[in-house]
ROVEXSE-93003 format. One record per atom (N, C-alpha, C): x, y, z; residue in three letters. Coordinates in steps of 0.02 Angstrom, whole numbers, plus 50000, padded with zeros to 5 digits. Atoms other than C-alpha are relative to their C-alpha. Layout:
// residues N
XYZALA...
END
This chain:
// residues 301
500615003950013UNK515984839050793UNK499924994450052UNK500095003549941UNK515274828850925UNK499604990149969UNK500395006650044UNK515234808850867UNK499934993350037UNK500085006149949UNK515234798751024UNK499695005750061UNK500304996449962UNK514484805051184UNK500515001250069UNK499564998549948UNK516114804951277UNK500345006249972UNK499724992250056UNK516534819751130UNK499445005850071UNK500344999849972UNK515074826551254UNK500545002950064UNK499504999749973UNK516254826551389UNK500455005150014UNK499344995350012UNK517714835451330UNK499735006849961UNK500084993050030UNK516904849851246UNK499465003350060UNK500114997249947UNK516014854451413UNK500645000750034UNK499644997349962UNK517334854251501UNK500715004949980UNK499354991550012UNK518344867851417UNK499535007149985UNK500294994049997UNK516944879451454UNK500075002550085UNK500004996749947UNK517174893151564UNK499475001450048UNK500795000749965UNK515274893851647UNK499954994849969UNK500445004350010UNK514384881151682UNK499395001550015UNK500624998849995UNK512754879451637UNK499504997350065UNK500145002949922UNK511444877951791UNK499404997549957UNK500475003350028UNK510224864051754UNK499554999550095UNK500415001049938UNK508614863151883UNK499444995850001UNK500415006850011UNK507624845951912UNK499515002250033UNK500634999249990UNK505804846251944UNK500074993350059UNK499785006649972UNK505704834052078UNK500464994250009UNK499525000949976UNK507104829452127UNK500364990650049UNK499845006649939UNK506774814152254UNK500184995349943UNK500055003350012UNK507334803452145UNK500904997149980UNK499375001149999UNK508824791152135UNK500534999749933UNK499755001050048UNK509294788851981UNK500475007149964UNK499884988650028UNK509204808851920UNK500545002050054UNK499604997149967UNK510214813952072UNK500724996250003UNK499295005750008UNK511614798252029UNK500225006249931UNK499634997850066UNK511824806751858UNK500145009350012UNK499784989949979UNK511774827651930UNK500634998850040UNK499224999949933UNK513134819752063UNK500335000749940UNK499625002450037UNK514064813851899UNK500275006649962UNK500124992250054UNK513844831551804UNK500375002750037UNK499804994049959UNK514154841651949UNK500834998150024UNK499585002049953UNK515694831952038UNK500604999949921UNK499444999250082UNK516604832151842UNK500025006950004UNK499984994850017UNK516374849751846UNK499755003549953UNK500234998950054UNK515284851451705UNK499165006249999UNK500664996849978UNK513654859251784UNK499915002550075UNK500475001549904UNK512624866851944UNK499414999249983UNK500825002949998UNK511184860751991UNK499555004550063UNK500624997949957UNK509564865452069UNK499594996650023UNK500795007050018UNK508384852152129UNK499515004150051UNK500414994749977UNK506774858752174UNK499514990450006UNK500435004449982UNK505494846852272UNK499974999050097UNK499865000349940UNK505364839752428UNK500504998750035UNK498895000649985UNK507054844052524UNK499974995650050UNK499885008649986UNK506914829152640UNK500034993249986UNK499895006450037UNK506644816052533UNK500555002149965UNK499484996650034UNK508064826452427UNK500604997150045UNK499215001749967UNK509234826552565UNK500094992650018UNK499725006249978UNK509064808352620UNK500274995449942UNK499605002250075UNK509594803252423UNK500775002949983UNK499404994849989UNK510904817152446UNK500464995250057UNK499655004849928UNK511624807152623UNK500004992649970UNK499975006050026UNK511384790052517UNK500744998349955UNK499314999650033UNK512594796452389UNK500565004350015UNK499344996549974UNK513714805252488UNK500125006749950UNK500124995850049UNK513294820252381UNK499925006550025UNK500034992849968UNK513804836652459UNK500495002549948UNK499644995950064UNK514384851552323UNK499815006750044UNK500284994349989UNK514314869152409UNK499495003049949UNK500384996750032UNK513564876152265UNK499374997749978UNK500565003150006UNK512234863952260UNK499385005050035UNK500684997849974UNK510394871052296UNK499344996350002UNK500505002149975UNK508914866052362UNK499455002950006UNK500634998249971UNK507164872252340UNK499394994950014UNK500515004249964UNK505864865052446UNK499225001849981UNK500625000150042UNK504144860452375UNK499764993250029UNK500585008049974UNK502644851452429UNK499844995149979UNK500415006250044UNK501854843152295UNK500265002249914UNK499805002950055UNK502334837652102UNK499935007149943UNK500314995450035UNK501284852352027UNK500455007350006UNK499314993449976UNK502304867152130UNK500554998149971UNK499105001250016UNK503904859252091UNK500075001549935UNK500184998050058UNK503434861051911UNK500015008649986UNK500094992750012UNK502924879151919UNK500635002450049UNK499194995949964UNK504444883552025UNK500575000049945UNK499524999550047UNK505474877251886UNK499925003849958UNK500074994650062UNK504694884851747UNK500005006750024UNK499854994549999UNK504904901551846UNK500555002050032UNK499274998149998UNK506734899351875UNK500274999649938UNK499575000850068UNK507064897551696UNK499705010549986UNK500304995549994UNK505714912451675UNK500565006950028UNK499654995049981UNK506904922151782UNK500765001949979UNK499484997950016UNK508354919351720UNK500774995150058UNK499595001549939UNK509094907951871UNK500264994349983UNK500065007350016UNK509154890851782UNK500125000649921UNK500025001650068UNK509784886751599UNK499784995949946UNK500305005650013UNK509064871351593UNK499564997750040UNK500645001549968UNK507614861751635UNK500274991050010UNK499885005449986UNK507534843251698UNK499244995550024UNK500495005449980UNK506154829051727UNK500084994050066UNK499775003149962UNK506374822351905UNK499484993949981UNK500525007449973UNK505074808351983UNK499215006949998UNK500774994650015UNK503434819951898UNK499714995249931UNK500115002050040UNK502334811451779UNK500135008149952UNK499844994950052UNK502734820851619UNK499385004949983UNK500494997750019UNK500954826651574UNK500015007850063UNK500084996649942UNK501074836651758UNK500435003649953UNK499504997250004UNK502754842151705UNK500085005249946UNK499804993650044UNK502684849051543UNK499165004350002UNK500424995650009UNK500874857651577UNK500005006150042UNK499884994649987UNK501774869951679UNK500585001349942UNK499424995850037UNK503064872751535UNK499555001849921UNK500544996250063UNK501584875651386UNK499645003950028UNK500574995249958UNK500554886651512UNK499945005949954UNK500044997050069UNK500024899051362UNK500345008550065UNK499874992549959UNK500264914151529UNK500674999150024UNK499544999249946UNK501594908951631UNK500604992649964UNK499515006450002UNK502584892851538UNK500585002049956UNK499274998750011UNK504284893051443UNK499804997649911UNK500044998950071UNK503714888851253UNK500075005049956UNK499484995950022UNK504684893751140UNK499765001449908UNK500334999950084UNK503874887350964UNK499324997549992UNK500765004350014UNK502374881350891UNK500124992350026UNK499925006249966UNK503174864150915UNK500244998550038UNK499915004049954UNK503754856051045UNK500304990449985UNK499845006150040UNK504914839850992UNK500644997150054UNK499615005649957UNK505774824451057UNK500634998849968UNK499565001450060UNK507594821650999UNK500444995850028UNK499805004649965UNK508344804251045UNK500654999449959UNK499535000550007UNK510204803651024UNK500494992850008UNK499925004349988UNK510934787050994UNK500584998949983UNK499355002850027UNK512774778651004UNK499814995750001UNK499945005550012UNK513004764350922UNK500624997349978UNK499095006350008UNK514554751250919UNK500124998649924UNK500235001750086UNK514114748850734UNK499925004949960UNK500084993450065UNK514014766350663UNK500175006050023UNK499474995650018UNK515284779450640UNK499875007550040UNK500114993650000UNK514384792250713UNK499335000550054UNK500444997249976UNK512884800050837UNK499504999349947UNK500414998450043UNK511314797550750UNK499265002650061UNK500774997649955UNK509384807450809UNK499514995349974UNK500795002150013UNK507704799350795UNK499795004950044UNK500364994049988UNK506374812950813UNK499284999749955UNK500104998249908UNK505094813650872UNK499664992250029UNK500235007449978UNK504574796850973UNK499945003450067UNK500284998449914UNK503964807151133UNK499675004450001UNK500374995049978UNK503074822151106UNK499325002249950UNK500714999450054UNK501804824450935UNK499954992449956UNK500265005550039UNK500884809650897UNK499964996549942UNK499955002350109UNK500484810450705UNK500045007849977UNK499644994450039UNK501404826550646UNK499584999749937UNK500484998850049UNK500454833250492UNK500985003749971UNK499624998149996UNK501834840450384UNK500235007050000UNK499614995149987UNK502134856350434UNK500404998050089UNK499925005349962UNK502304847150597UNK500694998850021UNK499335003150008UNK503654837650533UNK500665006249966UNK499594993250012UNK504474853250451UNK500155003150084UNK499834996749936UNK504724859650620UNK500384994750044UNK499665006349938UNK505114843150715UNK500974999949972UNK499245001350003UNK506774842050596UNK500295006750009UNK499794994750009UNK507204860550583UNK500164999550082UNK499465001549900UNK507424856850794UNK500554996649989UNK499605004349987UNK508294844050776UNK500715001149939UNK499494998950040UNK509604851050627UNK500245005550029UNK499604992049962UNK509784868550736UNK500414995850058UNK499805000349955UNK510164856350875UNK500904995149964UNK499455003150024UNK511524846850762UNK500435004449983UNK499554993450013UNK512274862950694UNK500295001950063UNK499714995749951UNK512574868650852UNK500534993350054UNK499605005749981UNK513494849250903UNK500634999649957UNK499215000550032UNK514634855350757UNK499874995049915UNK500105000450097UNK513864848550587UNK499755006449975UNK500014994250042UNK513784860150454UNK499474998749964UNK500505003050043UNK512554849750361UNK499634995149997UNK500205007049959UNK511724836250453UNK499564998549925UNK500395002550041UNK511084825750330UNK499284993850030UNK500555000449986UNK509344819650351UNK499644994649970UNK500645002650062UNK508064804050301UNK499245003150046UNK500685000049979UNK506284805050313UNK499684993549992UNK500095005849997UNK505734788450346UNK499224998649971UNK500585005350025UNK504524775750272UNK499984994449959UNK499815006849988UNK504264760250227UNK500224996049912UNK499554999950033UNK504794763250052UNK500115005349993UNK499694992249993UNK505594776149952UNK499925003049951UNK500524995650060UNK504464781249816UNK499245002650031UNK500584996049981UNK502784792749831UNK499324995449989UNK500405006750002UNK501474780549871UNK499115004650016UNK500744997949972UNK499604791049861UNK499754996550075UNK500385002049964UNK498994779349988UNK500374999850071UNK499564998749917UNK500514782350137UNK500075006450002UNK500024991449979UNK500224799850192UNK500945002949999UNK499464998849996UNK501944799550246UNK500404999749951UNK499374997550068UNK502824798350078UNK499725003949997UNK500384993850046UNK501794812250021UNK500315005550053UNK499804994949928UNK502344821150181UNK500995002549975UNK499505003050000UNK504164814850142UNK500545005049943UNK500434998550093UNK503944820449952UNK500285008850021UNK500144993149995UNK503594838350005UNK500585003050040UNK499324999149969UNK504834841450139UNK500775000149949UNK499645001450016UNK506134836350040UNK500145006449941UNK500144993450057UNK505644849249882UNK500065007650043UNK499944993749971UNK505704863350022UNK500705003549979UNK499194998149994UNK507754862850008UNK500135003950061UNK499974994449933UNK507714869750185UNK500694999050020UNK499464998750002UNK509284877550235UNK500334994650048UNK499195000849945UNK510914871550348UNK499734991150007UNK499975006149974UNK510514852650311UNK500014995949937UNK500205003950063UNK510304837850166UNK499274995350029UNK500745005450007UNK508584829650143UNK499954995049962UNK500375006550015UNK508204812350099UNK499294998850014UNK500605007249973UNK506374802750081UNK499705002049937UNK499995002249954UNK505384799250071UNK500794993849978UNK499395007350000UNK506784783050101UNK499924995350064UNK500175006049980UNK506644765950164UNK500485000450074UNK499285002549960UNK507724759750325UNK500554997049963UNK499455003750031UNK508774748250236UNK500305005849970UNK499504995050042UNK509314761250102UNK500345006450043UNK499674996049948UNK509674774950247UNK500814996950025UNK499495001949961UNK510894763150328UNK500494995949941UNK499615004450015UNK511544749750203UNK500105002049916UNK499425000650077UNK512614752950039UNK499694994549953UNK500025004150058UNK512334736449967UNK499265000949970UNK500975001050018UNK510274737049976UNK499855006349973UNK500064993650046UNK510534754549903UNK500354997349933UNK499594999950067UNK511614748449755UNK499584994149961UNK500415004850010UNK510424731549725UNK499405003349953UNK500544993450013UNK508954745049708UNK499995005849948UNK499874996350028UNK509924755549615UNK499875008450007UNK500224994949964UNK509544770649747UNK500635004050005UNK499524995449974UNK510804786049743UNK499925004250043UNK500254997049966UNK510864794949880UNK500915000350059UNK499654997349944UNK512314804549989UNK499904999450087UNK499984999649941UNK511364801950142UNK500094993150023UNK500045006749964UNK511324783550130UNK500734999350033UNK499325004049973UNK512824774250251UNK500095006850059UNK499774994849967UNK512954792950314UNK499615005850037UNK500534994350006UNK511354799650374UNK500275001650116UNK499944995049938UNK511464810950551UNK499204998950050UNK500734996949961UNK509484813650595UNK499544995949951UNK500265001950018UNK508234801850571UNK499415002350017UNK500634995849995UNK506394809850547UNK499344994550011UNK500475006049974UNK505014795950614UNK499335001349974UNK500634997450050UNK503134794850505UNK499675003550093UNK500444998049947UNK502484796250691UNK500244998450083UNK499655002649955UNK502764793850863UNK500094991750032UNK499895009250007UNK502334773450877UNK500704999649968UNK499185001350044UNK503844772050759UNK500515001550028UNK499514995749949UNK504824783850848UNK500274996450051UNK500065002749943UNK504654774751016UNK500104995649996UNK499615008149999UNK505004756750945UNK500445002349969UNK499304999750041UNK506494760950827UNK500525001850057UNK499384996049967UNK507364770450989UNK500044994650046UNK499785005149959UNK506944755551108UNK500424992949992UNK499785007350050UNK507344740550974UNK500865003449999UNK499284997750002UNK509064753150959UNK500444997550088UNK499915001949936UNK509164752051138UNK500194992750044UNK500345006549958UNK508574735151209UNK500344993749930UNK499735006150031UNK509124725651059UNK500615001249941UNK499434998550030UNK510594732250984UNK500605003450038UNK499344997149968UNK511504739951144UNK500045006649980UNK499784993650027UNK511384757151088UNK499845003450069UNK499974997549969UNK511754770551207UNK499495005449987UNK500414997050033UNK510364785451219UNK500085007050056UNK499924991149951UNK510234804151272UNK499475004049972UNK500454996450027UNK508564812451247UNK499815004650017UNK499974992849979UNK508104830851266UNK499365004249970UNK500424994850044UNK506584842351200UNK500055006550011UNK499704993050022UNK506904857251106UNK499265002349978UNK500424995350027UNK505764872751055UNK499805002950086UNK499994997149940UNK505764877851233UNK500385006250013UNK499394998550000UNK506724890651295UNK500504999750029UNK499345003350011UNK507994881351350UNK499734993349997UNK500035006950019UNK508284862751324UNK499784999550075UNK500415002949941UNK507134852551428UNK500414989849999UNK499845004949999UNK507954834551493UNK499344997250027UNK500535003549956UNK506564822251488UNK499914993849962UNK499915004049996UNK506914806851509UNK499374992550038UNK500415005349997UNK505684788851531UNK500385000150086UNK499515000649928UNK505754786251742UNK500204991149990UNK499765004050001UNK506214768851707UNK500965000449960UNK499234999050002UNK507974775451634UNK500484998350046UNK499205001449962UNK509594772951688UNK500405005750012UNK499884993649996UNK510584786251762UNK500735000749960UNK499414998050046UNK511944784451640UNK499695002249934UNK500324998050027UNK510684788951523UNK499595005950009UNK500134993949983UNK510054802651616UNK500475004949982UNK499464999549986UNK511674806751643UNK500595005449913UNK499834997750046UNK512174810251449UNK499645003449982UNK500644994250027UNK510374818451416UNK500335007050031UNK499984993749950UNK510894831651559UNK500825002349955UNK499394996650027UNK512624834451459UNK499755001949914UNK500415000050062UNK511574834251285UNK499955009750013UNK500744994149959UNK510504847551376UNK500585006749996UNK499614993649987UNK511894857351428UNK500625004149950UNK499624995050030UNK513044859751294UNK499615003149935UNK500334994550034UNK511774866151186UNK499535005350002UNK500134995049973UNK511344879151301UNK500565002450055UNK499584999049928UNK512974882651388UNK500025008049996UNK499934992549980UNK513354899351467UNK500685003049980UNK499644997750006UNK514874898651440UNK500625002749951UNK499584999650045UNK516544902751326UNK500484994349979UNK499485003550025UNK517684890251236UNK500635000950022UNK499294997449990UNK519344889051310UNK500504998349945UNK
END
């Protein structure tokens, strides 16, 4: 079970293949600090696809020569895009990556209804957070990719994000569905959303909501309340009413609590790393190992 992101780490590297991850634009410093970091551990190959002179002079910056490194050369933001999505297409690339491309460019060659790499109806954001303060890896989902989820929506956003925990090695990721309390309130869509989900009993996970923050995280403000609940103190995957929420809860985790982050979207077919270009490449850095061990190629040693 994977409960820090240096667990991350060590369970790549007792695979026999490594998975090949291939960045969309490439020129950029940060993304190619964290592929050096991947590649030079032994954990991945890479592909960067963009313009191979601005490539190579980031390459000669960081002293970043790997034989097996590759290079495809691309004019402009749009090609580099469709080159990627038809090295996954082919079979040449296991993973996908978000160089220096605005995202909108990026992922409208990977929904292309003819030629792109979608995989489900949805399409979801799944932000992976360590924290110094809690026991364990927790998700917020989605805070990057569907706005105001309706709930079938949200039925799909967690069912990503519990295939992607099963496969990190829980058996039963337990789950809230957030809001701002934790009874069925007619007039907040989202309990009613919360409400319903929860009555599904959908398989390989535990459901909470709707449920408050406080009672998710804290024991005492659950026992005050008089709220039972297995997931509180211990929840895995946090489910967001929308993406506003999403997007402050992961930065406030971030920016004001020190939390470490690794974000990835699933329903593709393979995991897509796509990461804010104001990131950090140690944050890239864990997305691209996120990315890869839940699409590796290879065998368990």
């Amino acid at each position: 079970m994977i409960k820090r992101f240096e667990d991350l780490e060590k369970k790549l590297k007792n695979q026999t293949n490594k998975p090949r991850i291939g960045v969309v634009c490439a020129h950029d410093l940060h993304t190619v600090e964290a592929i050096k970091s991947a590649v030079e551990k032994d954990l991945i190959e890479a592909v960067l696809i963009g313009i191979k002179k601005d490539i190579s002079k980031i390459l000669l910056k960081l002293d970043f020569n790997n034989p097996n490194l590759r290079i495809v050369d691309s004019d402009t933001d749009a090609e580099s895009a469709v080159l990627g999505v038809k090295l996954v297409r082919a079979g040449e690339i296991d993973l996908l990556m978000k160089g220096k491309i605005q995202t909108k460019d990026f992922l409208k060659a990977v929904v292309n209804s003819d030629t792109g790499i979608k995989n489900s109806d949805v399409l979801s954001h799944i932000a992976i957070n360590e924290l110094a303060n809690y026991h364990k890896i927790i998700a917020i989902t989605d805070g990057g990719m569907v706005a105001y989820p309706d709930v079938k929506q949200k039925r799909a956003i967690l069912q990503n994000a519990v295939e992607l925990f099963n496969n990190l090695g829980y058996e039963k990721p337990k789950v809230a569905i957030l809001a701002a309390v934790e009874v069925v309130n007619p007039k907040m869509q989202e309990t009613i959303d919360a409400d319903e989900i929860k009555k599904m009993n959908l398989p390989n996970c535990i459901v909470e909501g709707p449920i408050s923050y406080d009672l998710t995280f804290s024991k005492e403000s659950a026992e005050i309340k008089g709220y039972k609940s297995e997931v509180t103190a211990d929840v895995d995957i946090l489910v967001m009413p929308n993406i506003a929420t999403g997007n402050i809860v992961n930065k406030a985790l971030i920016y004001s609590a020190g939390a470490k982050m690794a974000g990835i979207v699933v329903g593709a077919k393979v995991p897509i790393v796509l990461t804010s270009r104001g990131a950090s490449s140690e944050e890239k850095y864990y997305s691209v190992l996120l990315a890869a061990l839940c699409n590796s190629k290879g065998e368990t040693t």
